[in-house]
N, CA, C and O atoms as a Tripos MOL2 file, in Angstrom:
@<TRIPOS>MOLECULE
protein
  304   303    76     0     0
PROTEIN
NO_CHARGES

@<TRIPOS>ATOM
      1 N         -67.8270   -3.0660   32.1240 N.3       1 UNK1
      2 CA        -67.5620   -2.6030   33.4640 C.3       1 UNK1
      3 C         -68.4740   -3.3660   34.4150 C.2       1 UNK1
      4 O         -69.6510   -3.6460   34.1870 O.2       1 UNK1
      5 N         -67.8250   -3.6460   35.4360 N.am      2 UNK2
      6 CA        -68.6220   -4.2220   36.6080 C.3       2 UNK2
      7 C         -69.7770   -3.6330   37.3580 C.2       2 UNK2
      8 O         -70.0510   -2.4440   37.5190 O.2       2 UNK2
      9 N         -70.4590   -4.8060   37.8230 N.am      3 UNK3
     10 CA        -71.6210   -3.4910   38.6040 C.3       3 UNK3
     11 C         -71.2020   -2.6910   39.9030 C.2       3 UNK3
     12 O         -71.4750   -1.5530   40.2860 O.2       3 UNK3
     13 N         -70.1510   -4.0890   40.6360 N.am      4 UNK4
     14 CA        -69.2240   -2.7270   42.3290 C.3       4 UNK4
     15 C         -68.5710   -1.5750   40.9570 C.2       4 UNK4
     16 O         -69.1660   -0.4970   40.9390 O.2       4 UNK4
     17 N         -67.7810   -1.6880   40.1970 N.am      5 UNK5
     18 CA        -66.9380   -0.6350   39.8480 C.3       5 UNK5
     19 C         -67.7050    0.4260   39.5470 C.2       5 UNK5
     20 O         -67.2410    1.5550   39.7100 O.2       5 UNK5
     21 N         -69.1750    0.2150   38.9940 N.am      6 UNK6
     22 CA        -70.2880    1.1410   38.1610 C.3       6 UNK6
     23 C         -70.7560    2.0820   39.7300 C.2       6 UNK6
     24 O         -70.6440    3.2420   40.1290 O.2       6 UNK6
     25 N         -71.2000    1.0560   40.1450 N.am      7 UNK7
     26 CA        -71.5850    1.3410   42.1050 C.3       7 UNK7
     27 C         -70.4230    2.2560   42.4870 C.2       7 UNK7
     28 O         -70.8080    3.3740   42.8290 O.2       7 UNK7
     29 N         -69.1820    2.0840   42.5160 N.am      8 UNK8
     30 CA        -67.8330    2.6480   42.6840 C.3       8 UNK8
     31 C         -68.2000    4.3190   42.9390 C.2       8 UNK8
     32 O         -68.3760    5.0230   43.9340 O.2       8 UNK8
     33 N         -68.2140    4.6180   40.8210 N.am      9 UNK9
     34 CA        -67.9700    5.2420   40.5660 C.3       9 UNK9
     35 C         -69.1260    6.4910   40.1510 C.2       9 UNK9
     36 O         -68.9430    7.5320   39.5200 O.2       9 UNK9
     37 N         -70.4570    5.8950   40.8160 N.am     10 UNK10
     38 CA        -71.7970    6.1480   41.0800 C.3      10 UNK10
     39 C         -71.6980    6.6860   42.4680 C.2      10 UNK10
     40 O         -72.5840    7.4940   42.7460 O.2      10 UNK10
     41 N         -70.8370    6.4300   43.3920 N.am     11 UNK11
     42 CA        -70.8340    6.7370   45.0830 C.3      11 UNK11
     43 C         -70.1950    8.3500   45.0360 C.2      11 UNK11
     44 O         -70.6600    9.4120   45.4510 O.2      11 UNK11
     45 N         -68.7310    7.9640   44.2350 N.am     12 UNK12
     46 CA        -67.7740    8.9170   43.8740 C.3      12 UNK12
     47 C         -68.7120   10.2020   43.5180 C.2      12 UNK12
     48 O         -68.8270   11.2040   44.2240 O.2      12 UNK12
     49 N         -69.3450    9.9640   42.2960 N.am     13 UNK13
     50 CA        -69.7850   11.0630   41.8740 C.3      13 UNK13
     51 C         -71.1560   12.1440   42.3870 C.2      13 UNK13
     52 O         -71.6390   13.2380   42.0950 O.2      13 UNK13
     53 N         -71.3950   10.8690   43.4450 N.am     14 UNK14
     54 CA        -72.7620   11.4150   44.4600 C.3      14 UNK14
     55 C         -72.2310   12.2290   45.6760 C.2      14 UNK14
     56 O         -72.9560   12.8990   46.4120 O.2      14 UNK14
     57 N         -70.6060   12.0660   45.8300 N.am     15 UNK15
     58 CA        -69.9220   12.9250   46.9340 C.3      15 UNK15
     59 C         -69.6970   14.0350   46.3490 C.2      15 UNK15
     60 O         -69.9640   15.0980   46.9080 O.2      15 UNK15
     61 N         -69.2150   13.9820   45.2360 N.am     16 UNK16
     62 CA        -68.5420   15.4310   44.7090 C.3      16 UNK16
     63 C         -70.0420   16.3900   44.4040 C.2      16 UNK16
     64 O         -70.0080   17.6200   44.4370 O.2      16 UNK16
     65 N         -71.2620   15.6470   44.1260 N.am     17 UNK17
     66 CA        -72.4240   16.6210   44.2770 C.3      17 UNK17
     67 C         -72.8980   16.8510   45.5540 C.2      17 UNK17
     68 O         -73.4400   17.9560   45.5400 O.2      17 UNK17
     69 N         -72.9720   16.2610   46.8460 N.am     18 UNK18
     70 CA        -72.7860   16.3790   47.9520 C.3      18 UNK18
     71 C         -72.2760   17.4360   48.4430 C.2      18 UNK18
     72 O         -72.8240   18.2220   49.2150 O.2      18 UNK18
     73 N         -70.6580   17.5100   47.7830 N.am     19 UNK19
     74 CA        -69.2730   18.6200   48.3900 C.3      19 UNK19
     75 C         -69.8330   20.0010   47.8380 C.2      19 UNK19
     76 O         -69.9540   21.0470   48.4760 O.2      19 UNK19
     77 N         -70.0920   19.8080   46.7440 N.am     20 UNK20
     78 CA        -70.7110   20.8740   46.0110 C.3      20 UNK20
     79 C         -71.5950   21.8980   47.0060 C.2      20 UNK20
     80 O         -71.4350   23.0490   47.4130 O.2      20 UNK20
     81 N         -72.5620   20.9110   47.1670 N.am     21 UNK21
     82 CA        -73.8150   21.5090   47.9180 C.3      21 UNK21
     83 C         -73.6900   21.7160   49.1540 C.2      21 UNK21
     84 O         -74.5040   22.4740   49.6810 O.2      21 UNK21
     85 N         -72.3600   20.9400   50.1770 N.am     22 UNK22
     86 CA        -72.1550   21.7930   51.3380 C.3      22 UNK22
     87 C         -72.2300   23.0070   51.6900 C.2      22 UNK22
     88 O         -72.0680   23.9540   50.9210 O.2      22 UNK22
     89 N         -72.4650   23.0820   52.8030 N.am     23 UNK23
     90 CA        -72.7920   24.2600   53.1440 C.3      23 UNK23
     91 C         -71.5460   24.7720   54.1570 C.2      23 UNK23
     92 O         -70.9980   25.8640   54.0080 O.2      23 UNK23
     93 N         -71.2740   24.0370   54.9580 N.am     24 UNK24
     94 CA        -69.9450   24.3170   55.7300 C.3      24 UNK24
     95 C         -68.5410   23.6340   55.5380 C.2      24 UNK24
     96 O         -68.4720   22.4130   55.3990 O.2      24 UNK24
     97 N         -67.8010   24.1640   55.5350 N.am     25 UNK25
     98 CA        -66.1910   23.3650   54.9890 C.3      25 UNK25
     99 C         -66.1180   22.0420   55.3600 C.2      25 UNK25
    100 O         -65.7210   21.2590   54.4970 O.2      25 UNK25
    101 N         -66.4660   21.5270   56.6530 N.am     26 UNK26
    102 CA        -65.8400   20.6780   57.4410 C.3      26 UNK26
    103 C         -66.9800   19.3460   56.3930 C.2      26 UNK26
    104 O         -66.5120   18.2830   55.9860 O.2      26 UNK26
    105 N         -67.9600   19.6370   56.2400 N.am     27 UNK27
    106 CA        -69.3100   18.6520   55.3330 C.3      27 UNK27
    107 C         -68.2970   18.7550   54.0290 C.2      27 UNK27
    108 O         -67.6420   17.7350   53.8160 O.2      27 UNK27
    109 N         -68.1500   19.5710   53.3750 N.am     28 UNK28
    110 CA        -67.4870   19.4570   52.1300 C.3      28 UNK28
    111 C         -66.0820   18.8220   51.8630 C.2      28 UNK28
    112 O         -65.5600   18.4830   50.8010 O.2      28 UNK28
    113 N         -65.6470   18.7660   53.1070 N.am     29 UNK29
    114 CA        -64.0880   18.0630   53.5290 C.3      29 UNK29
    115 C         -64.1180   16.8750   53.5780 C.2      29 UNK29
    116 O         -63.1120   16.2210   53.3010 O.2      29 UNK29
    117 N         -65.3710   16.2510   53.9710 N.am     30 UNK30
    118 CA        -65.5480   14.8570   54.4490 C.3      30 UNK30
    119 C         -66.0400   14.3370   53.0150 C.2      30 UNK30
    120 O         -65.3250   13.4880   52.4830 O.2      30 UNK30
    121 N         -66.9650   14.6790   52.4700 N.am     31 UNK31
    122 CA        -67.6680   14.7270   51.0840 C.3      31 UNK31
    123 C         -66.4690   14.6440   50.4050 C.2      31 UNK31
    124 O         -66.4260   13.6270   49.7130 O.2      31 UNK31
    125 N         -65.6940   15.1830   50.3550 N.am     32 UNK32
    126 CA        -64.5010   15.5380   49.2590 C.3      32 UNK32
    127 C         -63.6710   14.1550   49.4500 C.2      32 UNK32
    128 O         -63.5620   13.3880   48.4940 O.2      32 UNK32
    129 N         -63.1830   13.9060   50.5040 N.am     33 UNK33
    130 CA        -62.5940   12.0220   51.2030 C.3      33 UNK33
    131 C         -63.1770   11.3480   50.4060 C.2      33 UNK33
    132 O         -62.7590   10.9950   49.3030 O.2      33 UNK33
    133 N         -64.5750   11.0200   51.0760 N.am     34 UNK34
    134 CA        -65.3690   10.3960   50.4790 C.3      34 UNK34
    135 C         -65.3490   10.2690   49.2940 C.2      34 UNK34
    136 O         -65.0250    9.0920   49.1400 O.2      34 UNK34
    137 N         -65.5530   10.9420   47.8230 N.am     35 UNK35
    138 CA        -65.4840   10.9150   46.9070 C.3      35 UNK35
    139 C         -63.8540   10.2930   46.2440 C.2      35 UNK35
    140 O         -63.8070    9.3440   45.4610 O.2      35 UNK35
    141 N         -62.7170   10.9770   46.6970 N.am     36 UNK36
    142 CA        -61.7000   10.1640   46.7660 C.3      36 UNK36
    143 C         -61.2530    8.6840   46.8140 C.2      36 UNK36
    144 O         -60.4910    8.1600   46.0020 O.2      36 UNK36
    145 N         -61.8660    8.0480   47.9410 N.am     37 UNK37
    146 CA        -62.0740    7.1470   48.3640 C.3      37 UNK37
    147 C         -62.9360    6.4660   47.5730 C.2      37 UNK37
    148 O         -62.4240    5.4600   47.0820 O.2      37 UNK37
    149 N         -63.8960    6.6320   47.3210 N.am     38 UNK38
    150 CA        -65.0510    6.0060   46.1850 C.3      38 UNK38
    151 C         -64.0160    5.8170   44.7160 C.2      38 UNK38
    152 O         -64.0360    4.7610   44.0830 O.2      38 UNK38
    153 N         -63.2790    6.8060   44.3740 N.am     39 UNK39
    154 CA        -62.9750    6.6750   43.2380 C.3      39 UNK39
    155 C         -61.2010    5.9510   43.0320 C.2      39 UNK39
    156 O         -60.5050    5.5370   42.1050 O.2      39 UNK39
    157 N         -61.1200    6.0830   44.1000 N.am     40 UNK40
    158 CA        -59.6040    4.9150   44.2680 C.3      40 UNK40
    159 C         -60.1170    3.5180   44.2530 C.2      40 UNK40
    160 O         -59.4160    2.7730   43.5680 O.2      40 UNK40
    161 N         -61.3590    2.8360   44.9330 N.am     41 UNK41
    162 CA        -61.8470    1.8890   44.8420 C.3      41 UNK41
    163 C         -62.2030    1.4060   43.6740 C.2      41 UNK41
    164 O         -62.1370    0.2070   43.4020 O.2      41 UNK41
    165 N         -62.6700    2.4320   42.7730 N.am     42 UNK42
    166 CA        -63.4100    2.2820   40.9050 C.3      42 UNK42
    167 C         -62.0130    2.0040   40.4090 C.2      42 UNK42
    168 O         -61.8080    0.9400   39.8250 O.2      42 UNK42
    169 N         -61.1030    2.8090   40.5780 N.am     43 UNK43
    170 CA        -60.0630    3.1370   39.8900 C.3      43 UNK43
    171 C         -59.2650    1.7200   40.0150 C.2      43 UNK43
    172 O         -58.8340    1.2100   38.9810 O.2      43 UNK43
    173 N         -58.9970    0.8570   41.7190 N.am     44 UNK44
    174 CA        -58.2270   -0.6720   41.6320 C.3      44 UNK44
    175 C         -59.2120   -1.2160   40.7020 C.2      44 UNK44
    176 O         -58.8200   -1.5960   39.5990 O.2      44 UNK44
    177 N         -60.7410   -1.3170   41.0950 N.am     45 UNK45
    178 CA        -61.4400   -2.4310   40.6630 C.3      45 UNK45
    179 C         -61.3340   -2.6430   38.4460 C.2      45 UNK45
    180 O         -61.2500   -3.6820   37.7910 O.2      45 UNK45
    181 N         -61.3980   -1.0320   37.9170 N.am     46 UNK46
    182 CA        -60.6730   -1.2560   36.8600 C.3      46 UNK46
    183 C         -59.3310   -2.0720   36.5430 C.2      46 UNK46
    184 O         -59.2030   -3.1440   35.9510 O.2      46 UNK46
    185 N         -58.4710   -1.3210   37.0620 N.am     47 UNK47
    186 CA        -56.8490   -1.9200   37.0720 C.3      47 UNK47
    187 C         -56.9130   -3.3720   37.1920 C.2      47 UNK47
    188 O         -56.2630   -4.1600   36.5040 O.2      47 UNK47
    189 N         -57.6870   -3.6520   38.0540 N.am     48 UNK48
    190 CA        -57.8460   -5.2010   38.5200 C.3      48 UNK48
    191 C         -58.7080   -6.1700   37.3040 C.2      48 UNK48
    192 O         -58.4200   -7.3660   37.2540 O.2      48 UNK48
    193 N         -59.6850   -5.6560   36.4100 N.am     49 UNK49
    194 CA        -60.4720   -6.0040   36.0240 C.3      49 UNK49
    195 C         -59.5440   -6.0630   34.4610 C.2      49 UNK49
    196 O         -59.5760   -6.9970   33.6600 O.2      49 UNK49
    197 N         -58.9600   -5.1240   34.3650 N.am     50 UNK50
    198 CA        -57.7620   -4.5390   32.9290 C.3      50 UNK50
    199 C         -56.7960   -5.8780   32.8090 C.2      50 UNK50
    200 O         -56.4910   -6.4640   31.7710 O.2      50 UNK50
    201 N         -56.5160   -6.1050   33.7710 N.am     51 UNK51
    202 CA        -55.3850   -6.7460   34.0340 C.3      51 UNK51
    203 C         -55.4110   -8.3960   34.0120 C.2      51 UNK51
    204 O         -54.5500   -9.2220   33.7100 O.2      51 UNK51
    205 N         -56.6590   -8.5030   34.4260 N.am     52 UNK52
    206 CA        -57.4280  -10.0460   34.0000 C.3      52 UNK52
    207 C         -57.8990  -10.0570   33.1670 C.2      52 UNK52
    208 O         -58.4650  -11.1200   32.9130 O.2      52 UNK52
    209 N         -57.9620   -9.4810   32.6450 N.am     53 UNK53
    210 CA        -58.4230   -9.5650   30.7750 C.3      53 UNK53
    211 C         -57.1220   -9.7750   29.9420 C.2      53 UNK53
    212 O         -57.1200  -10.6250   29.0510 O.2      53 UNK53
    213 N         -55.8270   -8.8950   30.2510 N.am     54 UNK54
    214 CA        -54.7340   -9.3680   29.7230 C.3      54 UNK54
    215 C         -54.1120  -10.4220   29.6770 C.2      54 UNK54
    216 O         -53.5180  -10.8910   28.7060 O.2      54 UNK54
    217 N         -54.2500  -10.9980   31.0890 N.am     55 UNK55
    218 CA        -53.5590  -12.0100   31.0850 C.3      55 UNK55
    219 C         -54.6470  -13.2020   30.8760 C.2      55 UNK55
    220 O         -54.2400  -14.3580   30.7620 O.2      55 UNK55
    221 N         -55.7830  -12.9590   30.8350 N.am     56 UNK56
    222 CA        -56.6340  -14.0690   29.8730 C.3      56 UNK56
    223 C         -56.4190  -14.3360   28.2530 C.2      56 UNK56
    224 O         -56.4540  -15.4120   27.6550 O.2      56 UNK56
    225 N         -56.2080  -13.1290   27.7880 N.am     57 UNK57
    226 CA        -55.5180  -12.7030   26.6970 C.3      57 UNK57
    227 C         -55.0050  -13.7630   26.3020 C.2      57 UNK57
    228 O         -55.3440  -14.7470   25.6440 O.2      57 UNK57
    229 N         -53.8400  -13.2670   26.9890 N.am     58 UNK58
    230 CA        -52.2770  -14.0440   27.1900 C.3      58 UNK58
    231 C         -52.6300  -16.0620   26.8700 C.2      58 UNK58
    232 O         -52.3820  -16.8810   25.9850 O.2      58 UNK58
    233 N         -53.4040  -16.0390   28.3770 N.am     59 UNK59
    234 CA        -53.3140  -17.5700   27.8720 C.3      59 UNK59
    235 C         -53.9360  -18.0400   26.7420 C.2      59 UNK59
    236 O         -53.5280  -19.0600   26.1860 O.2      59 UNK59
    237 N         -54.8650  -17.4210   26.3440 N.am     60 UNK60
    238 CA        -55.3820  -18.2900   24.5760 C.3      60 UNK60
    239 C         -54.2850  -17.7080   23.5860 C.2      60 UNK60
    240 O         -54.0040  -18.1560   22.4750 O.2      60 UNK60
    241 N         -53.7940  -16.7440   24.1530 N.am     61 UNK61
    242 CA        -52.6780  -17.2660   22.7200 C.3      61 UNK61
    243 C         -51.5680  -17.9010   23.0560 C.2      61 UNK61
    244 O         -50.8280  -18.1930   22.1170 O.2      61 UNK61
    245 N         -51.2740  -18.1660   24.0020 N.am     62 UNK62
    246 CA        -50.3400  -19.5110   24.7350 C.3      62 UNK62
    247 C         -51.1680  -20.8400   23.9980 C.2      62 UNK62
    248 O         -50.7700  -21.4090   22.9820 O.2      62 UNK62
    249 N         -52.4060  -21.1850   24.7610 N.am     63 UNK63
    250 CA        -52.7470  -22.3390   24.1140 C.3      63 UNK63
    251 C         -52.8180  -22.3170   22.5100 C.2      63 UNK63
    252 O         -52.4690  -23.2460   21.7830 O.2      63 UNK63
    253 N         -53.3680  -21.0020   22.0700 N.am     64 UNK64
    254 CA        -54.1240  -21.7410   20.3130 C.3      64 UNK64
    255 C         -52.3070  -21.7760   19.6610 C.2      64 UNK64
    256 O         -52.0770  -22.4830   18.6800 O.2      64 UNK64
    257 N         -50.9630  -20.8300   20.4230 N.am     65 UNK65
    258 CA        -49.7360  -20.7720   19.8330 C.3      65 UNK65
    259 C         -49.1510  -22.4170   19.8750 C.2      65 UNK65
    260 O         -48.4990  -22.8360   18.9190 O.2      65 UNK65
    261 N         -49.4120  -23.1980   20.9320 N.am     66 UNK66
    262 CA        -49.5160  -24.3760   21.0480 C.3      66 UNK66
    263 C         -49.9730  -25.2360   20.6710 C.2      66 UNK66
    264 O         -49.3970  -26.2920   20.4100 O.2      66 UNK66
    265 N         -51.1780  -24.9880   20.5440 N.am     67 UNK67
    266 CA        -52.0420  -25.9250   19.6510 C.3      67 UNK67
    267 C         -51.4990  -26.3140   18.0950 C.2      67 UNK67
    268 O         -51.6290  -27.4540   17.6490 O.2      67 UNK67
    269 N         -51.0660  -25.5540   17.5660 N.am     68 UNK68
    270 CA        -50.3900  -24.7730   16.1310 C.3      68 UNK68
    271 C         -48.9290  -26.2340   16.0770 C.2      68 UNK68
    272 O         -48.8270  -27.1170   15.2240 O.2      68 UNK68
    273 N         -48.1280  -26.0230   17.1480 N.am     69 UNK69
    274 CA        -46.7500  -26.5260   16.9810 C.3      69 UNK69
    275 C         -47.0610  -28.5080   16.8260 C.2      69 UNK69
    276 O         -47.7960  -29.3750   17.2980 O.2      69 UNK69
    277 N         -45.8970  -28.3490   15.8120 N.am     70 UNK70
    278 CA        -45.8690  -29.7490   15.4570 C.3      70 UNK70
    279 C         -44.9290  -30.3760   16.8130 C.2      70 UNK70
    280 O         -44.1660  -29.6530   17.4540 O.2      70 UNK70
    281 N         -45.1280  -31.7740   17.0970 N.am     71 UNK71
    282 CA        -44.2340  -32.3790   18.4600 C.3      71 UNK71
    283 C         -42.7660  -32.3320   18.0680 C.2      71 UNK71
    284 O         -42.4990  -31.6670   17.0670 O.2      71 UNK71
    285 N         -42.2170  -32.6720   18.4250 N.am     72 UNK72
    286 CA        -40.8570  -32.7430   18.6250 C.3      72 UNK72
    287 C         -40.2920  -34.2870   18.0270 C.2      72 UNK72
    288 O         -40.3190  -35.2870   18.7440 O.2      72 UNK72
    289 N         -39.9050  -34.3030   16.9490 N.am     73 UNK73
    290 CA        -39.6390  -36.3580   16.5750 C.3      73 UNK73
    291 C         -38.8550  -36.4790   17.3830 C.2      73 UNK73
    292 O         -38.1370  -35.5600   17.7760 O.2      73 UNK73
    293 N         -38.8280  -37.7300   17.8320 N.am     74 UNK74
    294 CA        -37.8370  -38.7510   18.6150 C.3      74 UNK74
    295 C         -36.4780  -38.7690   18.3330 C.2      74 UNK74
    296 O         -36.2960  -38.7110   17.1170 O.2      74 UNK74
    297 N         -35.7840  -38.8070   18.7710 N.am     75 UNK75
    298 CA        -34.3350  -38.8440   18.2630 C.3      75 UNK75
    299 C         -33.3900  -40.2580   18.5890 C.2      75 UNK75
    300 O         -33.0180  -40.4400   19.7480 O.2      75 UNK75
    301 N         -33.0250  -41.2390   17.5170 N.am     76 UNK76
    302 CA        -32.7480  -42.0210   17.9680 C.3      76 UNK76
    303 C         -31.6940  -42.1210   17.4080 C.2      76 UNK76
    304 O         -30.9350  -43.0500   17.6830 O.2      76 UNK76
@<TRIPOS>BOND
     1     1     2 1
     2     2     3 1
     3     3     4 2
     4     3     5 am
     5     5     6 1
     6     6     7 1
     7     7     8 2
     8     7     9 am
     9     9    10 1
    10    10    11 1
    11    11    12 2
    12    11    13 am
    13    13    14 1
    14    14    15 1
    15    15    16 2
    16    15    17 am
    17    17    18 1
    18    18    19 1
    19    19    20 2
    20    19    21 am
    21    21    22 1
    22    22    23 1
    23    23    24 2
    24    23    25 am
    25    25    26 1
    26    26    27 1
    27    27    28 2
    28    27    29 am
    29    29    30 1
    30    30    31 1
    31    31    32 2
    32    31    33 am
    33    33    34 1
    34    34    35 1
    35    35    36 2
    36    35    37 am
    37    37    38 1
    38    38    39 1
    39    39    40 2
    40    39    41 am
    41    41    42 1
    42    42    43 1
    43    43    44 2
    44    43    45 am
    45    45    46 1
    46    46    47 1
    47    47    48 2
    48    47    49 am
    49    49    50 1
    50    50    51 1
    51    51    52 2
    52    51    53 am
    53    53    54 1
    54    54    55 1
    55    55    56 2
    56    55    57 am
    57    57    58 1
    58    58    59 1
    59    59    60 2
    60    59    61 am
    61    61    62 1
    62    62    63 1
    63    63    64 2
    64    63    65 am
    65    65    66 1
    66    66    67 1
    67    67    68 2
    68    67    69 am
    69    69    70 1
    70    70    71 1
    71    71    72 2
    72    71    73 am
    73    73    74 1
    74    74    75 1
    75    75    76 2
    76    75    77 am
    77    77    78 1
    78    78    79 1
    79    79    80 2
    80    79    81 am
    81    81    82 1
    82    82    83 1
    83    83    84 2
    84    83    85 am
    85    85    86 1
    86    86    87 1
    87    87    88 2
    88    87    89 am
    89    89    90 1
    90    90    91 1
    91    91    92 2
    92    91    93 am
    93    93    94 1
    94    94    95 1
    95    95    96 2
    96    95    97 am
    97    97    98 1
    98    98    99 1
    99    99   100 2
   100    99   101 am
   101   101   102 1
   102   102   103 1
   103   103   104 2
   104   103   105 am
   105   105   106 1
   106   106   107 1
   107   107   108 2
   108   107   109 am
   109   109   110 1
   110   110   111 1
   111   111   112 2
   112   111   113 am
   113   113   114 1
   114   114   115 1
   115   115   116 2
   116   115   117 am
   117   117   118 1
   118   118   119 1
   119   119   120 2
   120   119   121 am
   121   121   122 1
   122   122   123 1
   123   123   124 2
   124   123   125 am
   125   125   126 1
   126   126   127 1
   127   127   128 2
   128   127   129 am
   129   129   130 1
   130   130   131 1
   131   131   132 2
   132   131   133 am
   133   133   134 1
   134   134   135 1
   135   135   136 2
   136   135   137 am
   137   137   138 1
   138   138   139 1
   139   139   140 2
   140   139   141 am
   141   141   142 1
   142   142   143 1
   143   143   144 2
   144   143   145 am
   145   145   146 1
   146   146   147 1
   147   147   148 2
   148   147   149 am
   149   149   150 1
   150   150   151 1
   151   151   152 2
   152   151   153 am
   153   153   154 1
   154   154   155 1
   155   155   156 2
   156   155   157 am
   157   157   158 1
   158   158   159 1
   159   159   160 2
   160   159   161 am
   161   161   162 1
   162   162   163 1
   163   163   164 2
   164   163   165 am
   165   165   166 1
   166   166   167 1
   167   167   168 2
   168   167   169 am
   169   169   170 1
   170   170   171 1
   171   171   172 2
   172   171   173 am
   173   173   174 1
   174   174   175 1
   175   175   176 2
   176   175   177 am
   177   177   178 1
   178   178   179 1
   179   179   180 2
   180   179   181 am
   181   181   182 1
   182   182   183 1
   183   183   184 2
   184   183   185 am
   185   185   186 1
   186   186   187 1
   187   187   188 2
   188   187   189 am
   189   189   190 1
   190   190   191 1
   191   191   192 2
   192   191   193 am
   193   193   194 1
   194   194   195 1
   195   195   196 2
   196   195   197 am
   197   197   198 1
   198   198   199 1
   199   199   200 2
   200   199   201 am
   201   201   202 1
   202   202   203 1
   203   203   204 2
   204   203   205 am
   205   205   206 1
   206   206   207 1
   207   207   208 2
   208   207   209 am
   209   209   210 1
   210   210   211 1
   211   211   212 2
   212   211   213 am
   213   213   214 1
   214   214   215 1
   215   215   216 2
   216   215   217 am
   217   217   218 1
   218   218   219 1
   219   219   220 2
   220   219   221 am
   221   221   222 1
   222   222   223 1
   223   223   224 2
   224   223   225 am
   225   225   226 1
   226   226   227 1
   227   227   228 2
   228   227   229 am
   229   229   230 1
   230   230   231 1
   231   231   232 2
   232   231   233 am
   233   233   234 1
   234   234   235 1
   235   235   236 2
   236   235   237 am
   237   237   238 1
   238   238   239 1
   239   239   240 2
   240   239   241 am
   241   241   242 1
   242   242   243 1
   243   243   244 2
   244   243   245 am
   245   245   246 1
   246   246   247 1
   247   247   248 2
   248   247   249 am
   249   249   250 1
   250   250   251 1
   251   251   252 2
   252   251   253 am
   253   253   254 1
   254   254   255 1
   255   255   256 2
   256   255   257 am
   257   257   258 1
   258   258   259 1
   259   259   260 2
   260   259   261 am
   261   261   262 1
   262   262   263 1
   263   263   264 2
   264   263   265 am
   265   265   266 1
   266   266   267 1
   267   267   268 2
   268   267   269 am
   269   269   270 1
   270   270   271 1
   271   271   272 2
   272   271   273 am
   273   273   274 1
   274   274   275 1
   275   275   276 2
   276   275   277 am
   277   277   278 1
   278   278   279 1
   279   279   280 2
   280   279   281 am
   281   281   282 1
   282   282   283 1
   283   283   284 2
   284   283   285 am
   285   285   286 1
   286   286   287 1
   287   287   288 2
   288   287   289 am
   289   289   290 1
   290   290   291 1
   291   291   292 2
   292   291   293 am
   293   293   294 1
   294   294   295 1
   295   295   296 2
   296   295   297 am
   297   297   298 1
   298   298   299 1
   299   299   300 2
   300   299   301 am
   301   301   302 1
   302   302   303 1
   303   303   304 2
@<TRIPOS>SUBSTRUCTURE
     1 UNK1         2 RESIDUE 1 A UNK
     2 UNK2         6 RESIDUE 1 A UNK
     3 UNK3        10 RESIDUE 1 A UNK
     4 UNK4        14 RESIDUE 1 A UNK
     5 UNK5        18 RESIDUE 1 A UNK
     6 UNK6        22 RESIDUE 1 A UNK
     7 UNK7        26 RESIDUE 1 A UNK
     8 UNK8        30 RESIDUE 1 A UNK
     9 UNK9        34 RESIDUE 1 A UNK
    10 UNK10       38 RESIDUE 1 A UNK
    11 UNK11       42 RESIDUE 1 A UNK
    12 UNK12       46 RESIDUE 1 A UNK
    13 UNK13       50 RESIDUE 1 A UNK
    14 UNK14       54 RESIDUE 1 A UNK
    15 UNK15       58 RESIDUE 1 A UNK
    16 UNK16       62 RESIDUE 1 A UNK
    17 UNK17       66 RESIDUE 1 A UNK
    18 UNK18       70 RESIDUE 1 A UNK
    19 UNK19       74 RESIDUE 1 A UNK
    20 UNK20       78 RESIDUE 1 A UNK
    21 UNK21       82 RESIDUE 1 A UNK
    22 UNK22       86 RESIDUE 1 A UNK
    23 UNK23       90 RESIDUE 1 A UNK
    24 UNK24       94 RESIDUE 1 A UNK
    25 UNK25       98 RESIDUE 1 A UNK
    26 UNK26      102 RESIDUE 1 A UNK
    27 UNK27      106 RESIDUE 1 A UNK
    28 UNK28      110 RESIDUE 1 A UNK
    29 UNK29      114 RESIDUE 1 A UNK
    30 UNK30      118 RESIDUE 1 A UNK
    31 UNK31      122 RESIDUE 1 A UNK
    32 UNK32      126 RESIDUE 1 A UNK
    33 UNK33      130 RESIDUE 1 A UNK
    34 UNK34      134 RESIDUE 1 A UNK
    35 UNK35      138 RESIDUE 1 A UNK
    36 UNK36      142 RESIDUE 1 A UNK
    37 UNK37      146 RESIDUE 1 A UNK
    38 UNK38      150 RESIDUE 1 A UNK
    39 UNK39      154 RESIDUE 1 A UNK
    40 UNK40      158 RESIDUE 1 A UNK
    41 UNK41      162 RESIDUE 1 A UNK
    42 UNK42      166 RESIDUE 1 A UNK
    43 UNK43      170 RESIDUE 1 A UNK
    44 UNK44      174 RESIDUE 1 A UNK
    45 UNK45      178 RESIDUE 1 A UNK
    46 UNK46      182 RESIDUE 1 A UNK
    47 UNK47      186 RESIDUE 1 A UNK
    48 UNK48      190 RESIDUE 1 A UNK
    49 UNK49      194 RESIDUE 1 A UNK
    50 UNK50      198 RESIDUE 1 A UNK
    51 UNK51      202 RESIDUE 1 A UNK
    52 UNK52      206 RESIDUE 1 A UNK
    53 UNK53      210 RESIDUE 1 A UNK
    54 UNK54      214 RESIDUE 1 A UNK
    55 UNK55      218 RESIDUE 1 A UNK
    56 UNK56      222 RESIDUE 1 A UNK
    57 UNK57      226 RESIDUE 1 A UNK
    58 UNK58      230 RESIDUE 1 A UNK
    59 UNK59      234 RESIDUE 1 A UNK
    60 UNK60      238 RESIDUE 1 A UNK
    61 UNK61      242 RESIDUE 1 A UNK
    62 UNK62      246 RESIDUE 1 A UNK
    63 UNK63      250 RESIDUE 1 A UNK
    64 UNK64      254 RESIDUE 1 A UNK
    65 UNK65      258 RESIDUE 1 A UNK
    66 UNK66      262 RESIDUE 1 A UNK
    67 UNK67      266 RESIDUE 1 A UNK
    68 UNK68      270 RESIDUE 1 A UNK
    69 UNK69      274 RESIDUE 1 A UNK
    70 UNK70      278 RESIDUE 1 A UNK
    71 UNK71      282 RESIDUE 1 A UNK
    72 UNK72      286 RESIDUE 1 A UNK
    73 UNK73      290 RESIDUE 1 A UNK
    74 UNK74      294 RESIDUE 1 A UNK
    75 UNK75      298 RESIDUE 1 A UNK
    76 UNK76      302 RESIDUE 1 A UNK
């Protein structure tokens, strides 16, 4: 995991103890966003991070599947 996504999801969880500890709705409302917001940000930066790993994946076994194949003879 990344250090923004770790940061992310470190912000997230410092709102929802925040919301907790409000004292009036309108602090706990904003706290509560906030935490939302923190954790939609963790939540792309995964997806985003998931997803480049797959398709890194992807290309080494494109190349080493390539690497593997004999050429094509000439046809004359």
């Amino acid at each position: 995991m990344s250090t923004s996504t770790q940061f992310y999801l470190d912000q997230a969880e410092q709102c929802g103890r925040n919301a907790q500890s409000a004292t009036l709705a309108n602090q706990r409302e904003v706290q509560l966003k906030a935490q939302a917001a923190w954790q939609a940000m963790a939540d792309r930066a995964i997806h985003t991070a998931t997803e480049r790993d797959r398709r890194e994946a992807e290309r080494r076994a494109l190349a080493l599947a390539s690497q593997g194949e004999p050429e094509c003879p000439e046809t004359r």
